[in-house]
TILUMMI-38259 format. One record per residue (C-alpha): y negated, x negated, z negated. Coordinates in nm, 3 decimals. Example, Ala and Ser with C-alpha at 12.3 -4.5 7.8 and 13.67 -1.06 7.14 Angstrom:
! TILUMMI-38259
PT        yy        xx        zz
PT     0.450    -1.230    -0.780
PT     0.106    -1.367    -0.714
This chain:
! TILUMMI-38259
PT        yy        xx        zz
PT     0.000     0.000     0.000
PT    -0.217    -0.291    -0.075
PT    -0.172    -0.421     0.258
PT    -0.199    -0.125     0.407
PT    -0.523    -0.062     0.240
PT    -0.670    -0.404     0.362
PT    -0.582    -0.358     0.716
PT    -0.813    -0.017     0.656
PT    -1.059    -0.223     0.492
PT    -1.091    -0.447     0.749
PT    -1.123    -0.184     1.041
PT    -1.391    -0.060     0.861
PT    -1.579    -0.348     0.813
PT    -1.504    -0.467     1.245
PT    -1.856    -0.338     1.268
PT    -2.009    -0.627     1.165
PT    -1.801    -0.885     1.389
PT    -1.955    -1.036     1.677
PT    -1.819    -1.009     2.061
PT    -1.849    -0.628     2.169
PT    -1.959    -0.542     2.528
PT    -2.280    -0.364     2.704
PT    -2.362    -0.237     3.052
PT    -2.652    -0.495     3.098
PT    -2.931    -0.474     3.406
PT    -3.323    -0.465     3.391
PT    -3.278    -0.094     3.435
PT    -3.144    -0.018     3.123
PT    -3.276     0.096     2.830
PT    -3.295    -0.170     2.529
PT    -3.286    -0.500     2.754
PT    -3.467    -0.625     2.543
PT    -3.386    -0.487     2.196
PT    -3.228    -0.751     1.982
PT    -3.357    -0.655     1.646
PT    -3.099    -0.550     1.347
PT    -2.770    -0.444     1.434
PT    -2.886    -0.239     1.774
PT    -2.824    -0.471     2.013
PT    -2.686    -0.295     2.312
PT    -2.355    -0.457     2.245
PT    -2.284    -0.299     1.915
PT    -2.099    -0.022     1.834
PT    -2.144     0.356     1.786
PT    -1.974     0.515     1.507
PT    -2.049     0.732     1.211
PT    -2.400     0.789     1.332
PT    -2.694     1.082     1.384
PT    -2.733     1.199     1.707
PT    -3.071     1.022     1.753
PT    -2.863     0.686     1.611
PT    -2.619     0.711     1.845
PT    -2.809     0.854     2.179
PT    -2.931     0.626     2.410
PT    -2.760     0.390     2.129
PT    -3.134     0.450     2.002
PT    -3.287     0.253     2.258
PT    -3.511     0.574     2.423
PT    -3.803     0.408     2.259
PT    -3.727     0.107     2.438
PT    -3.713     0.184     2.840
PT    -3.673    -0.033     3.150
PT    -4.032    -0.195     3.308
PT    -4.155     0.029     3.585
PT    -3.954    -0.033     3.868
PT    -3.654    -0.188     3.747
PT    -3.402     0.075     3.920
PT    -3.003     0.023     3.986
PT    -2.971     0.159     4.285
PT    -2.630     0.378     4.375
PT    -2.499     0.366     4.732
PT    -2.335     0.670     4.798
PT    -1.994     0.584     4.924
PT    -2.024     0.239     4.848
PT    -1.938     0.005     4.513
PT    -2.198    -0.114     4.320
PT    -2.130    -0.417     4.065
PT    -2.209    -0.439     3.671
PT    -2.217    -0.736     3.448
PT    -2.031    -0.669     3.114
PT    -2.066    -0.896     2.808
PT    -2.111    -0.981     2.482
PT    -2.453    -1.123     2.502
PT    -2.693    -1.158     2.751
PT    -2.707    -1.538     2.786
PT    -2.367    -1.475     2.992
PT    -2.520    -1.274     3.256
PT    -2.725    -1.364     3.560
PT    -3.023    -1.231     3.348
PT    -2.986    -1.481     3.089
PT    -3.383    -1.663     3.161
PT    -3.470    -1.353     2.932
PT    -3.215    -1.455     2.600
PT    -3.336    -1.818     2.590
PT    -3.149    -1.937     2.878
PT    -2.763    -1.930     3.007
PT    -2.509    -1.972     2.735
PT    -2.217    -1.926     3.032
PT    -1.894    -2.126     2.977
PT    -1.866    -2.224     3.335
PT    -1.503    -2.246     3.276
PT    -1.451    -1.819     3.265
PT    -1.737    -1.718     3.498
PT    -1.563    -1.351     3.491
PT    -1.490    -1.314     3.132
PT    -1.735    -1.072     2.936
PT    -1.696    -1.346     2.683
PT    -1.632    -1.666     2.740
PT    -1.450    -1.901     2.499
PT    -1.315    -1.593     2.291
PT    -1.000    -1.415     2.276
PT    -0.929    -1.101     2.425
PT    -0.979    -0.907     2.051
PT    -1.334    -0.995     2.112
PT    -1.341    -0.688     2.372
PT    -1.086    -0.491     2.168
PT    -0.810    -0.588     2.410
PT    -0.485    -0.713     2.273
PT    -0.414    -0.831     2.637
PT    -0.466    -0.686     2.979
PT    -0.286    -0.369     2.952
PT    -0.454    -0.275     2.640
PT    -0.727    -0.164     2.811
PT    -0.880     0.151     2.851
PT    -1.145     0.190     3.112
PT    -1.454     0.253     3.138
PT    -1.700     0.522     3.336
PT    -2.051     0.549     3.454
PT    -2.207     0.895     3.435
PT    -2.522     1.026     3.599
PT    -2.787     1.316     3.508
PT    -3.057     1.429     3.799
PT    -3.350     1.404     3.569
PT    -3.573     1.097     3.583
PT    -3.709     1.139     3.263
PT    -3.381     1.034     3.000
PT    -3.600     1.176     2.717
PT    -3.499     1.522     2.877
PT    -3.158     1.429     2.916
PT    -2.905     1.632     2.690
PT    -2.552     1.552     2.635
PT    -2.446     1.829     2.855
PT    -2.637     1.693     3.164
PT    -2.442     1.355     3.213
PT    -2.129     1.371     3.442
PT    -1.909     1.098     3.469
PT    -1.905     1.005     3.864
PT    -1.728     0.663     3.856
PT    -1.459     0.500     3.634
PT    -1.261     0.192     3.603
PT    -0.930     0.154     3.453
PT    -0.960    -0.233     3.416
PT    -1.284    -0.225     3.227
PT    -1.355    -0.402     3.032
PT    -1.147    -0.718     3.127
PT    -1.406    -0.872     3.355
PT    -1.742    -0.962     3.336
PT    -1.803    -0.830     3.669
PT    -1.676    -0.471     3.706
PT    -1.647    -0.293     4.020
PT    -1.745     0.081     4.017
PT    -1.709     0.298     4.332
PT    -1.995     0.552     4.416
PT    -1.868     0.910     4.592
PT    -1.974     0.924     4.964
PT    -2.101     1.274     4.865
PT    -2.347     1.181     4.590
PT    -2.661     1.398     4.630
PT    -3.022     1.192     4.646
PT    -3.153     1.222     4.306
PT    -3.539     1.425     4.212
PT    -3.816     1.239     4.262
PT    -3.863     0.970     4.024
PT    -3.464     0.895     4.008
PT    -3.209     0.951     3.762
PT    -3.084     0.856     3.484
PT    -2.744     0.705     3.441
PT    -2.528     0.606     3.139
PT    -2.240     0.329     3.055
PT    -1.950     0.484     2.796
PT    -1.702     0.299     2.642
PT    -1.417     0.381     2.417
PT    -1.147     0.116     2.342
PT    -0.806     0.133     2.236
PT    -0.682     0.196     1.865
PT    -0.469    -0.108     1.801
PT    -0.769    -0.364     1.824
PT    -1.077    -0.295     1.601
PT    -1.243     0.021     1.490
PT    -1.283     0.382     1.598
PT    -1.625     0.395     1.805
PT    -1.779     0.396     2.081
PT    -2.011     0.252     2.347
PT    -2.312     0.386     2.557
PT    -2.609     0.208     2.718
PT    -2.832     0.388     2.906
PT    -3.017     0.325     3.262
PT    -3.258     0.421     3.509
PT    -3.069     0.502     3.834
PT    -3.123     0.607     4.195
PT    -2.862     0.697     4.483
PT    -2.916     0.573     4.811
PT    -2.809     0.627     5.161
PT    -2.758     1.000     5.033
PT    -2.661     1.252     5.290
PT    -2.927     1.575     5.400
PT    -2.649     1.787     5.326
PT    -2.465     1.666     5.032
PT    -2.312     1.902     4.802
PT    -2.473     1.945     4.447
PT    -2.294     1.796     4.161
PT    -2.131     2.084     3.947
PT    -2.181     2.131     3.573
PT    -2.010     1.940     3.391
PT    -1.702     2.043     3.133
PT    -1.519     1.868     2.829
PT    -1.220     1.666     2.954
PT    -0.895     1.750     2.817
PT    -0.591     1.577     2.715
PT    -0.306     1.594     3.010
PT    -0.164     1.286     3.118
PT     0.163     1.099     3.052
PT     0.089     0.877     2.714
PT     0.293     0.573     2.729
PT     0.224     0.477     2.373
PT     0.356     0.749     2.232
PT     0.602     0.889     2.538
PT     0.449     1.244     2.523
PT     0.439     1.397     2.852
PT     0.135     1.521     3.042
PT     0.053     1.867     3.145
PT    -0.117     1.866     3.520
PT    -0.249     2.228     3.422
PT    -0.445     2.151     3.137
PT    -0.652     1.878     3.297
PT    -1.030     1.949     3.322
PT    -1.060     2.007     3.697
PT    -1.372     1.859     3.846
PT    -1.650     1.746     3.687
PT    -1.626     1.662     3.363
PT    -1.886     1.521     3.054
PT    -1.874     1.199     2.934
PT    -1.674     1.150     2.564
PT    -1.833     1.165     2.279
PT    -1.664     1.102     1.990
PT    -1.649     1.018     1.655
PT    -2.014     1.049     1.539
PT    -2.172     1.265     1.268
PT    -2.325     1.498     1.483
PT    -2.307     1.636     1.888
PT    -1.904     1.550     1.938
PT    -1.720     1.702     2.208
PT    -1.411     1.528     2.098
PT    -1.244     1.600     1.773
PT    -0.948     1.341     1.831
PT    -0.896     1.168     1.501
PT    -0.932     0.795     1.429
PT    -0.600     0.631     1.533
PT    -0.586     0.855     1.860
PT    -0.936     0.810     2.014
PT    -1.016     1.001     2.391
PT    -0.994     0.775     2.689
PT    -1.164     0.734     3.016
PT    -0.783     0.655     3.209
PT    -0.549     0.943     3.370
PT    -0.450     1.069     2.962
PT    -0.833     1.247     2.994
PT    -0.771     1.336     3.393
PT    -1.036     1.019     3.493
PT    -0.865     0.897     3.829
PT    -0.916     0.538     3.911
PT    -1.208     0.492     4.104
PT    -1.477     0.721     4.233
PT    -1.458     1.102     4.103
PT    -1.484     1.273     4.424
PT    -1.427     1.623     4.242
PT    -1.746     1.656     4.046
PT    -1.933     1.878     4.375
PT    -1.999     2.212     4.371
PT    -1.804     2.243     4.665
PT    -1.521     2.072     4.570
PT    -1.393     2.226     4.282
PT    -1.185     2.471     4.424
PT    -0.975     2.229     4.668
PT    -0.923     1.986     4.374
PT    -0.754     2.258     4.157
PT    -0.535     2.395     4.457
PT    -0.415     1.995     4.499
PT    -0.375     2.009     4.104
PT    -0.110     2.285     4.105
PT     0.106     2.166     4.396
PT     0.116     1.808     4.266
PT     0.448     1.671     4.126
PT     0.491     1.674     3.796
PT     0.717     1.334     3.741
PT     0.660     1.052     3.571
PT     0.508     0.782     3.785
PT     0.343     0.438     3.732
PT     0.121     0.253     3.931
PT    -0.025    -0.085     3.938
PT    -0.419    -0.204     3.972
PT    -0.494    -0.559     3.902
PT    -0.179    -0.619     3.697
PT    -0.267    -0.263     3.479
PT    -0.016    -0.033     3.420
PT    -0.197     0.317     3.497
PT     0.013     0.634     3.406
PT     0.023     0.936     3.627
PT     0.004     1.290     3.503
PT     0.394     1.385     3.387
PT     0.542     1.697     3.268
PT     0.418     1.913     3.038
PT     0.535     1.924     2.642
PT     0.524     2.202     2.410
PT     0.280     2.084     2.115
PT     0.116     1.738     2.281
PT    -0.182     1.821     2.478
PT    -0.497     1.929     2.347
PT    -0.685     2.240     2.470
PT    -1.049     2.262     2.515
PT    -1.248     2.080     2.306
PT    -1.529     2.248     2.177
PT    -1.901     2.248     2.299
PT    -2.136     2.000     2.210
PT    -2.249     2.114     1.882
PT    -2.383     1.945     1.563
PT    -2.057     1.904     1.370
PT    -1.964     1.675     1.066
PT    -1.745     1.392     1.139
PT    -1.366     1.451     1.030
PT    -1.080     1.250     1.039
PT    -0.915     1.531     1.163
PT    -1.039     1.784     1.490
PT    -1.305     2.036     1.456
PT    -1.394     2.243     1.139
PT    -1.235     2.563     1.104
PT    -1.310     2.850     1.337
PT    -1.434     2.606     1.637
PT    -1.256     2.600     1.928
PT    -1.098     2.324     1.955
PT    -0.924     2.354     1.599
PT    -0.610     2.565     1.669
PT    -0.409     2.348     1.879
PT    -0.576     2.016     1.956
PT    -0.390     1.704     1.824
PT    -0.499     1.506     1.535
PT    -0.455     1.176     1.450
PT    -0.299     1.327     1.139
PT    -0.064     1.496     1.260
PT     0.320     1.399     1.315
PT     0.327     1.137     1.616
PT    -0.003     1.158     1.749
PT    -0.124     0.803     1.674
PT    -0.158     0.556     1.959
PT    -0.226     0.267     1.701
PT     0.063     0.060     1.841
PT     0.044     0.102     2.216
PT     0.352     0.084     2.426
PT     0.272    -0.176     2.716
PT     0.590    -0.364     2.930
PT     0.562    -0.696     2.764
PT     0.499    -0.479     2.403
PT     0.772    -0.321     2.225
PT     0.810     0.021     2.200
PT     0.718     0.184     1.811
PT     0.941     0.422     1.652
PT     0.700     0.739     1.679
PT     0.992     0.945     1.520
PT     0.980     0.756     1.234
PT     0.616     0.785     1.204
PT     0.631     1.178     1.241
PT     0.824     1.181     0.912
PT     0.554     1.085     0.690
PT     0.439     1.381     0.446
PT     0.093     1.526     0.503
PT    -0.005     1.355     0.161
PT     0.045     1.047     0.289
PT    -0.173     1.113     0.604
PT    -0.416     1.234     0.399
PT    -0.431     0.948     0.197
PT    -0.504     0.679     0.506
PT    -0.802     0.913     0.575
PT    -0.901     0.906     0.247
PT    -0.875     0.497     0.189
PT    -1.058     0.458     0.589
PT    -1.323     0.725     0.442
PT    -1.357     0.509     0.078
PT    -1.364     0.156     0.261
PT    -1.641     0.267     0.476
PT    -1.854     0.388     0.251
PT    -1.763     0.126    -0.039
PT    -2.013    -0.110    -0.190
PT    -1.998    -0.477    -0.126
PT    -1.902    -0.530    -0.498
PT    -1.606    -0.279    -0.533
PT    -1.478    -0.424    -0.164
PT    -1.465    -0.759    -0.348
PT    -1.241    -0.644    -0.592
PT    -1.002    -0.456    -0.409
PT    -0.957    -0.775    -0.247
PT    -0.919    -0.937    -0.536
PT    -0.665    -0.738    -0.696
């Protein structure tokens, strides 16, 4: 239990260790911010809404001008890392830092944990969402859609995202666009990443469709870590919010701590560019959903294993999460009467962690042996992650100590 305790301790505290990852370009808002602990690169978790938002950095926007521009049906490239100083932008964080030795790491000279990867198929992915309003102070949670995602982020410092060919020209004045984050269990804390930039598409067509409004992904791929099947049916068909999780207020995920939401095929997030986010494509995307196969199937992208949707399983997919909406922060889903609470899976319950993921070169965990713990016991991990987050530096000390 002591052990156990520590390893809860220690989560909590991951906060405070150096080496997570931002979306970094002129454009974005909080280029500059280096003050405290809101760099761009740290974390989100346990925060306000106006914390967490923007990661706080609204205050702090991009010099007029500075735009990253989004060719519609093209690939634009980002530059992901721990610090500035290992991007091409470094003149403006003292000069380059770069260990010429990993020019594509997002950290060079540190291990993979660094970027909450035990190795390369412990990652997660990554997505870019856009919102047509150039002013992000106007922006609400709602407004974001995720149009691009990458299921190798965020292994390399430069990250390929692909643009739809159907992206719409944005309102005068440009968009705004967002980079979300959420990495796997097994390596560091529950939280999350967004950083926030100004954004314009280009080479837009006259007659491109409208994007649709966006809905809350749902849970409905195959889940290799914990071999529950998918459910095609339940995924969110076209386009679909970003996920935002684990915060004190404005969730649309209610996932507990050990079993956080995903930006891979387990949320419905295809590899690449989300060509299904249109108005008028919608309806042909859920007619392809229902006559798709619904066997297990693997595929391979850059040396990442990358799950298809499987068949469905009484009891392991979530339903709709509920609607952005200023909720506490629980280790378990939503509070009572919302609508995500009657059949969504927590993180408490019987083998829904993905702590230990299953990878090829990483043995599979006994999840029926997990599913036997009591609901006491569950309730006491939340209990010891909720104490060791909130503990003073002195009682931390000895708890150690003991």
């Amino acid at each position: 239990m002591k052990n156990g305790f520590l390893f809860l301790l220690g989560a909590a505290l991951a906060r405070n260790v150096a080496g997570h990852i931002a979306f970094w370009h002129p454009s974005m808002y909080g280029f500059n911010q280096s003050e405290g602990d809101n760099r761009p690169v740290d974390p989100l978790a346990n925060m306000t809404f106006d914390q967490w938002w923007f990661h706080d950095h609204l205050a702090y926007p991009p010099n007029p001008g500075d735009v990253f521009n989004l060719p519609a049906g093209g690939n634009i490239t980002s530059q992901l890392t721990c610090h500035k100083g290992y991007t091409s932008y470094n003149a403006t964080s003292g000069g380059p830092i770069d260990d010429k030795g990993q020019p594509d790491s997002p950290c060079p000279g540190s291990p993979s944990t660094q970027w909450h990867a035990e190795n390369f198929g412990d990652v997660e992915g990554c997505a870019l969402a856009i919102a047509p309003k150039s002013d992000a102070k106007q922006v609400n949670p709602e407004d974001f859609t995720i149009f691009s995602v990458n299921h190798t982020c965020v292994w390399y410092k430069y990250t390929n995202f692909a643009v739809p060919a159907q992206m719409p020209a944005c309102p005068q004045g440009g968009c705004t666009c967002a980079f979300f984050w959420i990495h796997a269990p097994d390596s560091g804390a529950p939280q999350i990443y967004m950083n926030g930039f100004h954004c314009d598409v280009t080479g837009a067509k006259s007659d491109a469709p409208a994007i649709a409004k966006s809905q809350v992904a749902k849970r409905c791929g195959y889940d290799p870590a914990t071999g529950r099947s998918g459910s095609p049916n339940n995924c969110t068909i076209g386009a679909k919010q970003p996920l935002y999780w684990y915060q004190k207020e404005r969730n649309n995920m209610f996932e507990g701590p050990l079993d956080p939401p995903v930006y891979n095929d387990l949320y419905g997030f295809k590899d690449g560019a989300q060509d299904d986010i249109f108005e008028s494509s919608s309806s042909k995307s859920a007619k392809s959903s229902k006559s798709s196969t619904s066997s297990k199937s693997s595929k391979t992208s850059k040396g990442k294993q990358m799950i298809d949707l499987g068949a469905s399983a009484a009891g392991a997919i979530a339903t709709d999460s509920a609607t952005s909406t200023d909720l506490p922060l629980s280790p378990t889903l939503a509070p009572s009467g919302s609508a995500s609470t009657a059949s969504a899976p927590s993180a408490c319950s019987a083998g829904a962690s993905r702590m230990v993921k299953h990878h090829t070169k990483r043995p599979k965990p006994n999840y029926l042996a997990q599913s036997t713990k009591s609901a006491d016991g569950r309730r006491n991990i939340m209990s010891m992650i909720n104490l060791a987050a909130s503990a003073p530096i002195e009682l931390i000390d000895v708890l150690i100590r003991r």
